[in-house]
C-alpha positions as CSV (number, residue, x, y, z in Angstrom):
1,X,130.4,-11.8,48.7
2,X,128.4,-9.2,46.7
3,X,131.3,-6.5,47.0
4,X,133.7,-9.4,45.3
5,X,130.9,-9.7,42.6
6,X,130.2,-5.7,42.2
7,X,132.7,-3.9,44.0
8,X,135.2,-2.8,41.4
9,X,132.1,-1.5,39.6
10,X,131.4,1.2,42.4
11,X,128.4,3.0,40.6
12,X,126.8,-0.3,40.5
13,X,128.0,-1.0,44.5
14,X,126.3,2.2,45.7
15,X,122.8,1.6,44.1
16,X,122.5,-1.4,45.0
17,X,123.2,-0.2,48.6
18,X,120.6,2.8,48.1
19,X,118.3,0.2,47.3
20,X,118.7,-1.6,50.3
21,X,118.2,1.6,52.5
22,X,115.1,1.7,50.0
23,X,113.7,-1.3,50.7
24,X,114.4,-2.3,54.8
25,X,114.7,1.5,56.1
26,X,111.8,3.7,55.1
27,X,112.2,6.6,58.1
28,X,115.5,6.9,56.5
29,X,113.9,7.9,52.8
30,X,110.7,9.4,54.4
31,X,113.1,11.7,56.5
32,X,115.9,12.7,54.0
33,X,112.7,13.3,51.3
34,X,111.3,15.6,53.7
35,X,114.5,17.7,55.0
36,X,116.8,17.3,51.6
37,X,117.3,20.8,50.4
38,X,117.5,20.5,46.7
39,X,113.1,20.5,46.4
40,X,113.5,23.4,44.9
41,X,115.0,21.3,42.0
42,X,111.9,21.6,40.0
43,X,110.4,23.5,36.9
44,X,110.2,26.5,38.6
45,X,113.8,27.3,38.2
46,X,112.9,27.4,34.2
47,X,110.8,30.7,34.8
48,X,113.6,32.5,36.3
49,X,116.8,34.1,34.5
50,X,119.4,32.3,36.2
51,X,122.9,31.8,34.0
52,X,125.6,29.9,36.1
53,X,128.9,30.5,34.6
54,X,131.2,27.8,34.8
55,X,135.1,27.0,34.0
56,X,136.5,24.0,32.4
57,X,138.0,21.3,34.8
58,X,141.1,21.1,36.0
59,X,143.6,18.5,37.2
60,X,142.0,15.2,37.6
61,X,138.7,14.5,38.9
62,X,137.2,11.8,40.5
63,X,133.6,11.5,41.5
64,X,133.3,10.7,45.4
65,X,130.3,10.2,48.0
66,X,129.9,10.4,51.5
67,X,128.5,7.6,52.9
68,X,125.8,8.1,56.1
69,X,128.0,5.9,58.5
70,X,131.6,7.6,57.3
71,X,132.8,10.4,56.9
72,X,135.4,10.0,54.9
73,X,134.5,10.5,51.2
74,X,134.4,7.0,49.0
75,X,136.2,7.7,45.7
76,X,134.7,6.1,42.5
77,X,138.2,4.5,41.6
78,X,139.1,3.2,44.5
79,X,139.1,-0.5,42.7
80,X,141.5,-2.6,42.1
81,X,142.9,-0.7,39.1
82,X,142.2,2.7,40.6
83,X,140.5,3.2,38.2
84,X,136.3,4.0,37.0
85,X,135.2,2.1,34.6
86,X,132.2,0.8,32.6
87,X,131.6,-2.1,30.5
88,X,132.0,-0.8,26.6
89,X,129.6,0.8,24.7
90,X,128.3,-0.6,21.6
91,X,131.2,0.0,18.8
92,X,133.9,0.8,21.0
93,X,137.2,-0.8,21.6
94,X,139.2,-1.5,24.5
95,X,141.5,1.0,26.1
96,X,144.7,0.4,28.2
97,X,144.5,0.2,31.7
98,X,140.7,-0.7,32.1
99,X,139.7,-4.6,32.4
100,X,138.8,-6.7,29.2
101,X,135.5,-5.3,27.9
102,X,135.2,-2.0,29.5
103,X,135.7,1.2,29.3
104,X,137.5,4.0,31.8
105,X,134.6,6.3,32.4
106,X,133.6,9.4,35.0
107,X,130.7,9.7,37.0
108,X,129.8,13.3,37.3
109,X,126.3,13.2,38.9
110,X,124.6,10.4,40.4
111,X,123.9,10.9,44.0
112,X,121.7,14.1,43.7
113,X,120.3,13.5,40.4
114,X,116.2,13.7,41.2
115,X,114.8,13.7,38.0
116,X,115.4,14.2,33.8
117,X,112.7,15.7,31.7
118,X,112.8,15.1,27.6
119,X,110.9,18.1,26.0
120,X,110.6,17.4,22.3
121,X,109.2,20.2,19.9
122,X,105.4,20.7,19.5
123,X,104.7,18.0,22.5
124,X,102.0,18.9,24.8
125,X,104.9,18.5,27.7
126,X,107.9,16.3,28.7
127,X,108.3,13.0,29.1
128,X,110.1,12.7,32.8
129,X,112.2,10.4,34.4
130,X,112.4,10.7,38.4
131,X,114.6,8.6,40.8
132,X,112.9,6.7,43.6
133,X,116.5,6.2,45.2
134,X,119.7,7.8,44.8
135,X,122.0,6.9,41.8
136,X,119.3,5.6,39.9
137,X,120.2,8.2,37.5
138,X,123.5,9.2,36.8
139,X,125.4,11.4,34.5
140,X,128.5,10.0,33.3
141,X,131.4,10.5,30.7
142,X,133.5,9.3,28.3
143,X,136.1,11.8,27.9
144,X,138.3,9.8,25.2
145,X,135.5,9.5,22.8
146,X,133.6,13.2,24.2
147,X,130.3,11.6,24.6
148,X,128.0,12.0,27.6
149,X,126.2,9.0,29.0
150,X,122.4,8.7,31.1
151,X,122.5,5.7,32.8
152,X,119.9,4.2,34.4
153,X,118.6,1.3,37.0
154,X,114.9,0.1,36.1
155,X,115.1,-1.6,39.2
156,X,111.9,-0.5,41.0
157,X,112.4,-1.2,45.0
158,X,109.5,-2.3,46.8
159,X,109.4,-1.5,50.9
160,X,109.5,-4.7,53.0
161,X,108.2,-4.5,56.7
162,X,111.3,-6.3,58.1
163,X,109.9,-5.9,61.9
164,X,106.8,-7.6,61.1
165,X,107.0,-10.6,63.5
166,X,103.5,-11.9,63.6
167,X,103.2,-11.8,59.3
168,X,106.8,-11.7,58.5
169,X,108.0,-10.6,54.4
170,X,108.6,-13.4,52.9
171,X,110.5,-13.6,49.1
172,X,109.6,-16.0,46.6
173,X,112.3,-18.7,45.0
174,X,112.5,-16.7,42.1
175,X,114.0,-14.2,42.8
176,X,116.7,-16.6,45.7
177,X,117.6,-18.6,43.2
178,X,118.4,-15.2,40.7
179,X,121.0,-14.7,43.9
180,X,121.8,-18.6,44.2
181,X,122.4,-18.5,40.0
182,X,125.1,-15.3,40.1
183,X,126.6,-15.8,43.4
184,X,127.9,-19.9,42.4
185,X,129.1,-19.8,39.1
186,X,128.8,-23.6,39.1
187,X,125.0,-23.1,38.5
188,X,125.9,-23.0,35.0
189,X,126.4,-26.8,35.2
190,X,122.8,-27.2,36.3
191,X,119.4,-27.9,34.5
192,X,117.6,-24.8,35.3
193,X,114.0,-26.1,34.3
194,X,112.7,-25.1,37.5
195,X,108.9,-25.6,38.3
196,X,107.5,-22.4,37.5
197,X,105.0,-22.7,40.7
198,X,107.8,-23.3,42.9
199,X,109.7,-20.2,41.8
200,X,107.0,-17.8,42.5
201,X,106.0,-19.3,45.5
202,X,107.2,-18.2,48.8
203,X,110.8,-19.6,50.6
204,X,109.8,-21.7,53.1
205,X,111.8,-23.6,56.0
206,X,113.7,-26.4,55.1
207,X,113.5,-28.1,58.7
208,X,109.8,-27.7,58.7
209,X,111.5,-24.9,61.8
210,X,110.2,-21.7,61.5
211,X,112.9,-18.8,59.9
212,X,114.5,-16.8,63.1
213,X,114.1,-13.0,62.2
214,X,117.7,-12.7,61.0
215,X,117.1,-15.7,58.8
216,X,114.1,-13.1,57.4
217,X,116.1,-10.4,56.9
218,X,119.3,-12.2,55.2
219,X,116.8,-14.1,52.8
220,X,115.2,-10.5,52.2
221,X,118.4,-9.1,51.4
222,X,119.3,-12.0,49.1
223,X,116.2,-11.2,47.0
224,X,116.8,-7.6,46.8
225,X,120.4,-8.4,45.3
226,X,119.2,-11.3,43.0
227,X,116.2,-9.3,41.8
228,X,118.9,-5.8,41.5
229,X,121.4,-7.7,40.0
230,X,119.2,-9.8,37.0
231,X,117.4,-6.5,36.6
232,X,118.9,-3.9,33.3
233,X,121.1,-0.7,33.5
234,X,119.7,1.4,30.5
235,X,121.8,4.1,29.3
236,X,121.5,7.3,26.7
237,X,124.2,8.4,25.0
238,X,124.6,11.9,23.8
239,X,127.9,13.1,22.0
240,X,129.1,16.5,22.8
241,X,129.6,17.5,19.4
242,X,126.0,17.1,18.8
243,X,125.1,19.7,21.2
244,X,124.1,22.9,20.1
245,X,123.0,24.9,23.4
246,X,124.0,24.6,27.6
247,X,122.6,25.9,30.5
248,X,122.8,25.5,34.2
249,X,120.4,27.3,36.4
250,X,120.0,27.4,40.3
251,X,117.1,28.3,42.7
252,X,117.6,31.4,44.6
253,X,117.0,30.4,48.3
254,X,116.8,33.1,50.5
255,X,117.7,31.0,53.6
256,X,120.7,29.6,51.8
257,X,124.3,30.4,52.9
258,X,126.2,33.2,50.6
259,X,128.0,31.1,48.2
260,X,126.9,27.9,48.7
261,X,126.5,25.4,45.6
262,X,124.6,23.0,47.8
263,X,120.8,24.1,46.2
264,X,118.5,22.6,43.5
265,X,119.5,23.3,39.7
266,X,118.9,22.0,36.3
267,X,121.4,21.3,33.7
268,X,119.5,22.1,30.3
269,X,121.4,20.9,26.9
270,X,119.6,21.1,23.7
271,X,120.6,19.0,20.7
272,X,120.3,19.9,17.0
273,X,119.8,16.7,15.3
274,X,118.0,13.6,15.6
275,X,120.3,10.9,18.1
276,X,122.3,8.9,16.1
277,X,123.3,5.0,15.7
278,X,123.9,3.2,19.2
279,X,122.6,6.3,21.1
280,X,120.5,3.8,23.2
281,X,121.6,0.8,24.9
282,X,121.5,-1.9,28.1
283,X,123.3,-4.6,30.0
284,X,122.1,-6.7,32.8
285,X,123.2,-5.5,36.3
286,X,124.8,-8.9,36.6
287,X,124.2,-12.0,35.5
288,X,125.5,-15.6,35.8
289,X,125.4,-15.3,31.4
290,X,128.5,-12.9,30.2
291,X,126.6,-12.6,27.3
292,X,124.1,-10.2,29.4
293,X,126.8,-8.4,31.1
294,X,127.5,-6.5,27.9
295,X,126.2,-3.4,26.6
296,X,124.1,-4.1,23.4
297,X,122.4,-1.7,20.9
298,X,118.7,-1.4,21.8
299,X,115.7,0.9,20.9
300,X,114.3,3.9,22.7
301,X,113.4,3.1,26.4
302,X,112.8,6.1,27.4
303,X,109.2,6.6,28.6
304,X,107.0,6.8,24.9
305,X,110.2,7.1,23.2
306,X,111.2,10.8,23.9
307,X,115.1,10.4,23.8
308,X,114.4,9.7,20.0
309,X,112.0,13.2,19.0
310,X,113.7,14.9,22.0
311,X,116.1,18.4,21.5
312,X,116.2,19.7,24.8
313,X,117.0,17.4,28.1
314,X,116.8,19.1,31.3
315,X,118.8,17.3,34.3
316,X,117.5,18.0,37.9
317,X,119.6,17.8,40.8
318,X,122.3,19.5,42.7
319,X,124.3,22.6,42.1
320,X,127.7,21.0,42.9
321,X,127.2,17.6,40.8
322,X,125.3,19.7,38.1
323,X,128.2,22.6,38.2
324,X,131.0,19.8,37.8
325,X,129.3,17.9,35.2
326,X,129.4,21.0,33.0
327,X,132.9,21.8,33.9
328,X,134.1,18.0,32.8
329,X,132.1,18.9,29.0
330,X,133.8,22.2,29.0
331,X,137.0,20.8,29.6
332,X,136.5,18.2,26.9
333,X,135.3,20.4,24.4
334,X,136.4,23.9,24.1
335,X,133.3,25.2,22.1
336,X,131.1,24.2,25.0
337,X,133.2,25.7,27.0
338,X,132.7,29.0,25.2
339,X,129.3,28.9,25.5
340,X,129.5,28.1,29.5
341,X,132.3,30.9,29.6
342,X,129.2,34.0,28.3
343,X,125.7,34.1,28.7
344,X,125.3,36.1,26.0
345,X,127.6,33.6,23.7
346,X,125.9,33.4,19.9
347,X,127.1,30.2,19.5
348,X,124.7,29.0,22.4
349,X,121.4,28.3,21.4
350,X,120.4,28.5,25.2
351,X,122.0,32.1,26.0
352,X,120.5,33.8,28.6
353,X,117.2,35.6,27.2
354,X,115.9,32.5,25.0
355,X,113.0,30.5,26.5
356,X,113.8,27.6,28.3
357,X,109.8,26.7,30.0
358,X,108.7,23.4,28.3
359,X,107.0,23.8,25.4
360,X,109.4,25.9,23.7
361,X,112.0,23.1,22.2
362,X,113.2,23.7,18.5
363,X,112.5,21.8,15.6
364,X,115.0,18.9,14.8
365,X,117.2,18.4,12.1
366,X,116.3,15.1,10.4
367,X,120.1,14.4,10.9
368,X,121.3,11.1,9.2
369,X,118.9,8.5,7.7
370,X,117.7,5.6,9.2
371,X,119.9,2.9,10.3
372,X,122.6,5.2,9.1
373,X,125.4,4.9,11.9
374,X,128.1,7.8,12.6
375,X,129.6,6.6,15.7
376,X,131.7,9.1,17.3
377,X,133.7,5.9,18.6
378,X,135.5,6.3,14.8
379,X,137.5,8.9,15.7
380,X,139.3,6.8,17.7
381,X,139.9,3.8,15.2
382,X,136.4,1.5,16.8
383,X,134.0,1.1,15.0
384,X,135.5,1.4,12.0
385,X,135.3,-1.6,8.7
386,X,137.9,-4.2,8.8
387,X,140.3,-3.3,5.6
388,X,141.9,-6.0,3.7
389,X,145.9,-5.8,2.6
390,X,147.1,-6.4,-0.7
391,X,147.5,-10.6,-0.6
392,X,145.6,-13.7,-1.4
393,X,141.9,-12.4,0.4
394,X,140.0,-15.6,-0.1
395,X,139.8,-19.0,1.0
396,X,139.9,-20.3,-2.6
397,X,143.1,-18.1,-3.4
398,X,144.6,-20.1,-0.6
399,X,144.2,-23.7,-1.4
400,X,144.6,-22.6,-4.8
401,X,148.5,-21.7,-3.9
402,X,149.1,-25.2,-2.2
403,X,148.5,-26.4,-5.6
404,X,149.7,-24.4,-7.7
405,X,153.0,-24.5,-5.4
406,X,152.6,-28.4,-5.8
407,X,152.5,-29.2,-2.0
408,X,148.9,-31.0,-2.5
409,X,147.6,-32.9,-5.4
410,X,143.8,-31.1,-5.8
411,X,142.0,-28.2,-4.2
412,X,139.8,-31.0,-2.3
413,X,143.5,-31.9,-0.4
414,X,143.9,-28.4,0.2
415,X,140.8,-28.0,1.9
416,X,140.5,-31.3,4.0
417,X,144.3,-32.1,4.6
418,X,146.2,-29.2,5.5
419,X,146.2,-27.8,8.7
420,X,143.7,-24.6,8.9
421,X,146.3,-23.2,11.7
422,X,148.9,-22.8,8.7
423,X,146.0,-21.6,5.8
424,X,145.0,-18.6,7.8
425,X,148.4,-18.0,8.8
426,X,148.7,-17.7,4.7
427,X,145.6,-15.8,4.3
428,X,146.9,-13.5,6.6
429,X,150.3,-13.0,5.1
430,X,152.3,-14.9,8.0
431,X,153.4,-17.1,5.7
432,X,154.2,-17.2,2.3
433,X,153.3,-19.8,-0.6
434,X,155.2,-19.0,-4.3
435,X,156.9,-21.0,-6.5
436,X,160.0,-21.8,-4.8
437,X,158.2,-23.1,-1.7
438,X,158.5,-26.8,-1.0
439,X,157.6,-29.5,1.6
440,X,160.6,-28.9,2.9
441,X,160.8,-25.2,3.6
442,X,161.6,-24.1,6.8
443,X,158.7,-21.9,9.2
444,X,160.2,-21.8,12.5
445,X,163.4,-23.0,14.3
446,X,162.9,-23.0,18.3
447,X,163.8,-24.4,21.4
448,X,162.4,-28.0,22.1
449,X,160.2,-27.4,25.0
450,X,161.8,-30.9,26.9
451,X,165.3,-30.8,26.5
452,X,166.4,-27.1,24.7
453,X,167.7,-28.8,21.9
454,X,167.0,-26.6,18.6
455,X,164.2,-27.9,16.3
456,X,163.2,-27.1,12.9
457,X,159.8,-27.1,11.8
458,X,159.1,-27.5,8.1
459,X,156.0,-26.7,5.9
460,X,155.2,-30.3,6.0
461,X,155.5,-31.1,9.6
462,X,153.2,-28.3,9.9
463,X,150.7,-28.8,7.6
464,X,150.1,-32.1,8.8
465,X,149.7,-31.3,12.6
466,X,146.1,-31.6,13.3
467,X,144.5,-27.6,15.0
468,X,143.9,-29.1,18.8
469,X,146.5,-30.4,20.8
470,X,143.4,-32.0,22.9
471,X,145.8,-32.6,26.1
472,X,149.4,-32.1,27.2
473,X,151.2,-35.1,26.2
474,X,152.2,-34.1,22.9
475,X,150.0,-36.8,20.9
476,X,149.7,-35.1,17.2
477,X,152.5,-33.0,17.4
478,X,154.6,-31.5,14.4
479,X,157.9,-32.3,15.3
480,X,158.4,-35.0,18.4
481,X,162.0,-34.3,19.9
482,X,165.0,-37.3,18.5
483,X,166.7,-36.8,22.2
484,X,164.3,-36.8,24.7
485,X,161.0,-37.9,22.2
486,X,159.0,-35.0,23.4
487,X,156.3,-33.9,21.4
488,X,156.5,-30.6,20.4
489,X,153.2,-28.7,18.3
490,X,153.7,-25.8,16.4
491,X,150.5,-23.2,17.8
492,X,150.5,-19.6,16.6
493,X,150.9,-19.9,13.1
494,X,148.2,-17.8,12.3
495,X,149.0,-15.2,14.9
496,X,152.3,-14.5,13.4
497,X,154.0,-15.8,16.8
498,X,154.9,-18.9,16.1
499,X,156.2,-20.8,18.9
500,X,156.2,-24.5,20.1
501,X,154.0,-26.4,22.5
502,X,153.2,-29.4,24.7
503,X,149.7,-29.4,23.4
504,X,147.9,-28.2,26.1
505,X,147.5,-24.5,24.9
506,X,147.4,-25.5,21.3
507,X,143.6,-24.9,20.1
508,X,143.0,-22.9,17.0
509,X,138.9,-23.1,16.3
510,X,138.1,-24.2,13.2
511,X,134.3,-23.5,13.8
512,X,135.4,-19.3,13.2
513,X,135.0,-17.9,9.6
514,X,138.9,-17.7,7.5
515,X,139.8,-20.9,8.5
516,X,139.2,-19.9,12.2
517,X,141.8,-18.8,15.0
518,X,143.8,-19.8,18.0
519,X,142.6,-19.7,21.0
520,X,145.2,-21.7,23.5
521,X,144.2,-23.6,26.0
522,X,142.7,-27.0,24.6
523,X,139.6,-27.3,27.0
524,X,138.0,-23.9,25.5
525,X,135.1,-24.6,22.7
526,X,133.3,-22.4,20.3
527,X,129.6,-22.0,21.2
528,X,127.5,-22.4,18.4
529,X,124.5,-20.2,19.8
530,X,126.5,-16.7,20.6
531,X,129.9,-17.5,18.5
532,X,131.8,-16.8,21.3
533,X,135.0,-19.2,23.4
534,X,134.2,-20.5,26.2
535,X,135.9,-23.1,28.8
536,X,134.6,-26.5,28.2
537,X,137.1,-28.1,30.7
538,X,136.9,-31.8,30.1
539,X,133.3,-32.1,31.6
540,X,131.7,-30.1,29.0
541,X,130.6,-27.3,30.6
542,X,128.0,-24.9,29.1
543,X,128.8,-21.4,28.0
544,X,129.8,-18.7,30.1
545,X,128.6,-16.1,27.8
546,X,125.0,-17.5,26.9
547,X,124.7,-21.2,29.3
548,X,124.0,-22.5,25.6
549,X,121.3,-20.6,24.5
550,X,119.8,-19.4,27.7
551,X,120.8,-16.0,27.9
552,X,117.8,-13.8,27.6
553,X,117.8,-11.1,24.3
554,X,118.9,-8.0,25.9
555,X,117.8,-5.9,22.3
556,X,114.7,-7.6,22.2
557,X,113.6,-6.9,26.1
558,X,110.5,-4.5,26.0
559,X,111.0,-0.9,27.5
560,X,110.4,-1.1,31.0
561,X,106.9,0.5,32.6
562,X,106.4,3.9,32.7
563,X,106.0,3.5,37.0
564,X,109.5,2.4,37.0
565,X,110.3,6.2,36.7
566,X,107.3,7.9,38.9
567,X,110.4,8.6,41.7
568,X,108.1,6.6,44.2
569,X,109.1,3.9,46.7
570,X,106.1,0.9,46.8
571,X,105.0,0.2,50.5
572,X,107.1,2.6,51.7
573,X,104.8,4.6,53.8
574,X,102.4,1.9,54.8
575,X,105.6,-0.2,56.2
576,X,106.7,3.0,58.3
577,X,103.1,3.3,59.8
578,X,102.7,-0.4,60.2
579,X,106.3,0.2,62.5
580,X,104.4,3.4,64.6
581,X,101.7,1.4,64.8
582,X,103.8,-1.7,67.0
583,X,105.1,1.1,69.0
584,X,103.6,0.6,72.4
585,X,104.6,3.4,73.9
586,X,102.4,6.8,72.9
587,X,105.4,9.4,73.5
588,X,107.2,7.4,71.1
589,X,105.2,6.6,68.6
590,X,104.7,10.5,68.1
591,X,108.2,11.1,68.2
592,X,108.4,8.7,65.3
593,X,105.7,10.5,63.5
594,X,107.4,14.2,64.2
595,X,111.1,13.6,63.4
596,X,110.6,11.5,60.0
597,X,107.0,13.2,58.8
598,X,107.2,16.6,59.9
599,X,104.1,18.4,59.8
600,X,102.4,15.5,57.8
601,X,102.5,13.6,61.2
602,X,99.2,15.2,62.2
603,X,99.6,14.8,65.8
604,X,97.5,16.4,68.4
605,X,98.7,18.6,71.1
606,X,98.9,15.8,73.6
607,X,101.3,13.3,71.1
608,X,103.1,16.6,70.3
609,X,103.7,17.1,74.3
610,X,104.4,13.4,74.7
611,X,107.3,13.6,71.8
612,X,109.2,16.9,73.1
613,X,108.9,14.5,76.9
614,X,110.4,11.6,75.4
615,X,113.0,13.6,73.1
616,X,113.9,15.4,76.7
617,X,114.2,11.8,78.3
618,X,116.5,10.3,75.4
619,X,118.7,13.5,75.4
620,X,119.1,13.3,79.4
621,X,120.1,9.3,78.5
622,X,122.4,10.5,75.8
623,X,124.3,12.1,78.9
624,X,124.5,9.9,81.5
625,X,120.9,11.6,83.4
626,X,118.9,8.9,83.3
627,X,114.9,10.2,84.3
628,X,112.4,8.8,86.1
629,X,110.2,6.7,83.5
630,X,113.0,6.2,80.5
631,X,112.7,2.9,79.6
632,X,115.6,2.7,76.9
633,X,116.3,3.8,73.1
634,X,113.6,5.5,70.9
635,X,111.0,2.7,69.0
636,X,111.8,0.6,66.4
637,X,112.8,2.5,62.9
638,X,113.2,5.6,65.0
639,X,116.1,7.8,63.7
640,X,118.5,7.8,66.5
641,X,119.3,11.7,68.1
């Protein structure tokens, strides 16, 4: 059920799969945090003189991970429309191929990102961001419009002891009925005044039976989604013409295979100019509102507002995901890729030799003023003003043809009596309205949608129709049929595609501004809280994009906490020791310890002996030796050998 909701949107799919591993596995984060080999992916690759060359793309490229239980690798457009995509930035239009609203897009580096550090000039140090599970952060881009995107979860996972029999996790109704409210779309139809006690109080049985331990671990899983899903994606937008200077550096490790990419590095880019309009903006995960599954223009919410006085951001994370993030900007812009081809390139601003420690950003360039927007979207037609043609512009020069073409008697006729379908269809230059115009002159000749038979459609006819067929029966048609006396409406005026109808998708909203717009189908209304069409059906149902005003104000949602990007897991380690702790057997609890804590297990020698015994005893299982004493698979959360 959640892949059908998510699953096209694969970035979104994966996190929310990380999380889960976050939240009901901690021996697998504990371990993997522990024996990952990027923890050299810190600061202390700034002091070294590492330059990584690195080539444009080429051929296509599709980001891809390997998931623990597969070893095949999952492709980031394997979709439905083979294809990656993102809902639309703030400004920018549709493109072909991707689904209404979004955007194709490519993940670069997501899995391996660890941490992103603002460093703005004259700070006393940088403002970081660090992941608590993988793909929180992920580098991503838009290669039509050249711009490089940071987007972020704020979801902040919370370990649950899942094994806990005796005082078993429990999730409130708040976050259920978040899952209830996405998963059934018909929860729109419902009064969601819930009592606010009863949502943050904890699910309890319905039977008055107490939950089996699968029943705890589905509702646990149902709160993690609802609570994932309700919660923002955050995203930073940088375009690659505003930046000035590129760098990727690795650490050295000695114990490293010759060759290998798979090491800690940072991706440093440094920006001249202050961030322009839209650089910063967020959607909801998912939510049962449409409204909130948009991208909309918000402040700063990066921790104390860095992105905004920030000129250098320095990206922590893998070599290989790092490596072909820099080759996909090369690729898209050939003066980056100049300055990735040399490291002595004077065009780069971060050639090898300049300081790159924190604490040595330049000064910014004030850039454009305030509120001023530049979108780099333009070049590519979005964003751009809507530009009027040489005709009558104005709903007064519009009635004022009818009469001064003498088809109505005063401009108080032209406004209430004709047909707003036909007036826009004029105000758009669809039709025409001059002197030699008459009640009688002919818009449209077409097939009658009963019989075939050919029907003419006059000015009249049409500007008496009224703009909503309001069912399929033809009531209020233009023209009804002499041979089989089926009504026939004239819909599409305005579109310039005029073309007859039974009624049923006949609808042209007269609540829009320019006497308004078809829309088709007869059941879908205007909302008067978000100004968007939605479908009524004949029950009045609320809106899909707002539920009527309950959407929540994604640009006025404060920044989150600065803990949401501390990199840590909540509960995680007292949940694993709670788990060694209901381990009745000694050898294994140490075994436990050793294989996900490593030397921070503090055992003794005697737990250490007892572990290498019962490691000995599962490897002579593994093989079909059973010894004396085995008693069956390793403890509960114990990684299996």
């Amino acid at each position: 059920v959640v892949h059908t909701l998510i699953g096209d949107k694969i970035l979104d799919f994966q996190a929310l799969s990380e999380v889960w591993k976050a939240v009901g596995q901690p021996e697998h984060y504990l371990a993997w945090s522990r024996v990952n080999p990027y923890q050299n992916a810190t600061e202390k690759i700034l002091e070294t003189s590492s330059f990584i060359k690195v080539s444009p793309c080429s051929g296509d490229f599709v980001y891809s991970v390997v998931e623990d239980d597969n070893d095949t690798p999952l492709k980031f457009n394997e979709n439905d429309v083979r294809l990656e995509y993102e809902t639309s930035h703030p400004g920018t239009t549709e493109d072909d191929g991707a689904p209404g609203g979004s955007s194709p897009i490519t993940t670069t580096a997501s899995q391996l990102i660890f941490s992103v550090a603002l460093d703005a000039p004259g700070s006393r140090g940088p403002q970081k961001m660090k992941a608590s599970f993988k793909h929180q952060l992920s580098m991503r881009i838009d290669e039509a419009r050249r711009v490089l995107y940071l987007d972020c979860y704020e979801y902040k996972p919370v370990c649950v002891d899942l094994g806990n029999e005796a005082d078993p996790p429990m999730p409130t109704n708040r976050s259920l009925q978040r899952f209830e409210d996405i998963i059934n779309p018909m929860n729109l139809n419902k009064d969601n005044e819930i009592d606010e006690e009863w949502l943050d109080s904890k699910a309890e049985p319905q039977s008055g039976e107490d939950f089996t331990r699968g029943d705890i671990v589905s509702l646990n899983y149902k709160a993690m989604v609802g609570d994932f899903l309700h919660s923002r994606s955050l995203r930073l937008r940088l375009s690659l013409s505003e930046i000035v200077g590129i760098r990727l550096m690795k650490w050295d490790d000695p114990d490293a295979e010759p060759g290998t990419d798979d090491l800690g590095a940072v991706l440093i880019l440094e920006t001249g100019e202050k961030l322009r309009g839209r650089s910063f903006a967020a959607r909801a995960v998912r939510s049962k509102y449409h409204g909130e599954n948009k991208f909309c223009t918000v402040d700063d919410w990066t921790p104390r507002e860095a992105a905004t006085h920030a000129s250098r951001y320095y990206f922590y994370g893998n070599l290989t995901e790092l490596k072909q993030t820099a080759a996909l900007m090369a690729r898209d812009c050939a003066r980056l890729a100049a300055m990735l081809a040399s490291e002595t390139a004077e065009t780069n601003s971060l050639r090898k030799g300049v300081p790159v420690t924190y604490g040595t950003a330049p000064n910014l360039d004030p850039g454009e003023k305030e509120g001023e927007i530049n979108d780099e979207d333009s070049a590519s037609g979005s964003g751009s003003k809507r530009r009027r043609t040489n005709r009558a512009t104005t709903v007064s020069d519009v009635h004022r043809a009818f009469v001064d073409a003498n088809l109505v008697g005063s401009l108080t006729a032209a406004n209430d009596e004709v047909n707003p379908c036909l007036k826009k269809a004029v105000l758009l230059g669809h039709v025409t309205i001059n002197d030699t115009t008459t009640l009688a002159t002919v818009l449209f000749e077409g097939k009658c949608i009963g019989c075939g038979e050919t029907l003419l459609c006059t000015l009249k006819d049409a500007m008496e129709q009224p703009p909503c067929g309001e069912n399929d029966c033809g009531e209020g048609a233009a023209l009804r049929c002499p041979g089989c006396e089926t009504g026939n409406h004239i819909t599409g005026l305005c579109e310039g595609k005029a073309r007859y109808d039974s009624g049923k998708f006949h609808n042209h909203c007269v609540l829009c501004p320019d006497f308004g717009e078809c829309i088709g189908d007869y059941r879908l209304a205007h909302c008067l809280h978000c100004e968007q069409h939605y479908f009524r059906g004949n029950i009045g149902l609320p809106c899909a994009t707002c539920g009527g005003g309950k959407c929540r104000d994604m640009a006025g949602m404060a920044p989150p906490p600065l803990s949401t990007w501390d990199g840590k897991i909540e509960m995680i380690r007292e949940v694993f020791d709670s788990k060694v702790a209901r381990e009745q057997d000694p050898m294994k609890r140490a075994l436990m310890k050793m294989m996900v804590l490593g030397p921070q297990a503090n055992c003794d020698g005697s737990e250490v002996m007892g572990a290498m015994s019962a490691m000995m005893s599962m490897m002579a299982n593994s093989q079909g030796r059973a010894e004396p004493g085995a008693d069956g698979p390793p403890g509960e959360g114990c990684p299996q050998m």
